[in-house]
C-alpha positions in Angstrom: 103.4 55.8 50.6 101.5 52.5 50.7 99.6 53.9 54.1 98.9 57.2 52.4 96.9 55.6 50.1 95.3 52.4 51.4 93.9 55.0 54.6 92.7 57.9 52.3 95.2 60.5 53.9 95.3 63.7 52.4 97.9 65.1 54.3 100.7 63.3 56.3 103.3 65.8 58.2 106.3 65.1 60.1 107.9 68.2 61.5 109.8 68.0 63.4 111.8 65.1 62.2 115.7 63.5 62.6 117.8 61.2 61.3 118.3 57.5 63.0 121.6 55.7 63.0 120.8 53.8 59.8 120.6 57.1 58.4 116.1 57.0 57.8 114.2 59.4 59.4 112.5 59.1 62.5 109.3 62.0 63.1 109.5 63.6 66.6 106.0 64.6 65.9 103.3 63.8 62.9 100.4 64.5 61.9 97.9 63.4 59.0 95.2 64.7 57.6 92.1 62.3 56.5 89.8 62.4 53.3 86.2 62.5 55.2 84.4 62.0 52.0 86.2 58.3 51.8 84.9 57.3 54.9 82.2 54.6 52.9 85.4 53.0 52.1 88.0 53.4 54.8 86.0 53.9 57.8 86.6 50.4 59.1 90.2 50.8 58.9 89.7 53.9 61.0 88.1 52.9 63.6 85.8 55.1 65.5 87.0 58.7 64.7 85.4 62.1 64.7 85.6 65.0 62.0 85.0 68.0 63.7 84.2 71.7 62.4 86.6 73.9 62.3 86.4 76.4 65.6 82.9 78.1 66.0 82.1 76.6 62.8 78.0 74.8 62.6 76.6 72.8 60.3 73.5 74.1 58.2 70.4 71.9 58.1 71.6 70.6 54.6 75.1 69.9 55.7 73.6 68.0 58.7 71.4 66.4 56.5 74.1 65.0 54.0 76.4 64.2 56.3 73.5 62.1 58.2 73.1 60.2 54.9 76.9 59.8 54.6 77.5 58.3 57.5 74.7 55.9 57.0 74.6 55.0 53.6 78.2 55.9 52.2 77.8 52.8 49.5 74.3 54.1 48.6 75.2 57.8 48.0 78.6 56.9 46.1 76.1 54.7 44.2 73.9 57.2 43.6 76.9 59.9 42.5 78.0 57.2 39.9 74.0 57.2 38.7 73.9 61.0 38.5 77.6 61.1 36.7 76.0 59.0 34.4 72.7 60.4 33.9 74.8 64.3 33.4 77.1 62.8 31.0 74.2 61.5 29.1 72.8 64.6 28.9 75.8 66.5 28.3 76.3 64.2 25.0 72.3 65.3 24.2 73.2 68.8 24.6 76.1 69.1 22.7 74.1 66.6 20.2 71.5 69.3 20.1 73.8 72.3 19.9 76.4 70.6 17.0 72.5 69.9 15.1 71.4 73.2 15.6 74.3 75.1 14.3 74.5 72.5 11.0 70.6 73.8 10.3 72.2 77.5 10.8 74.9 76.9 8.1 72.5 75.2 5.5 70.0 77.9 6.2 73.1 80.4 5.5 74.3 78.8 2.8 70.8 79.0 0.9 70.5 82.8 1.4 73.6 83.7 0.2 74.2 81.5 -2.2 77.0 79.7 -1.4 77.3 76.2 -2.7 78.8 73.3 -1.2 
């Protein structure tokens, strides 16, 4: 499980598998899957490996684009995620600032037209 984790797998297969004589199970065949997005973190413990596209599958110009900066600047872009998370939740908490605001001037405003008091 420890592997799973520390390498960013997001799929680990053995099929097929069998038993050993201490009863554990030994994989006739594996396979794993890898989280590409994590390679600013694990790529070093990955050596040099390729993600391809799936069959007859290209790129677009802003795919190659982002994945150019991925693969260069992995730190700076995760940076730069944690600045935009940031920056939406601070305008998220505006928004709903505004909105919450907006609809308390809509119940005064009702409240003086139909003469309910409070």
């Amino acid at each position: 499980m420890q592997v799973f984790l520390d390498l960013d797998f997001t799929l680990l297969e053995m099929n097929p598998f069998t038993i050993d004589p201490s009863g554990m199970p030994f994989p006739l065949d594996m396979r794993g899957e890898l989280d590409d997005t994590a390679a600013f973190k694990s790529g070093k413990k990955w050596g040099d490996l390729e993600f391809p596209l799936p069959f007859g599958r290209t790129m677009t110009s802003a795919e190659e684009h982002v994945h150019g900066l991925d693969s260069t600047t992995g730190e700076l872009t995760g940076q730069a995620l944690q600045r935009f998370l940031k920056a939406s939740v601070s305008y998220l908490l505006k928004f709903c600032l505004f909105v919450l605001t907006a609809y308390l001037e809509t119940q005064q405003h009702a409240g003086k037209h139909t003469n309910i008091s409070h």
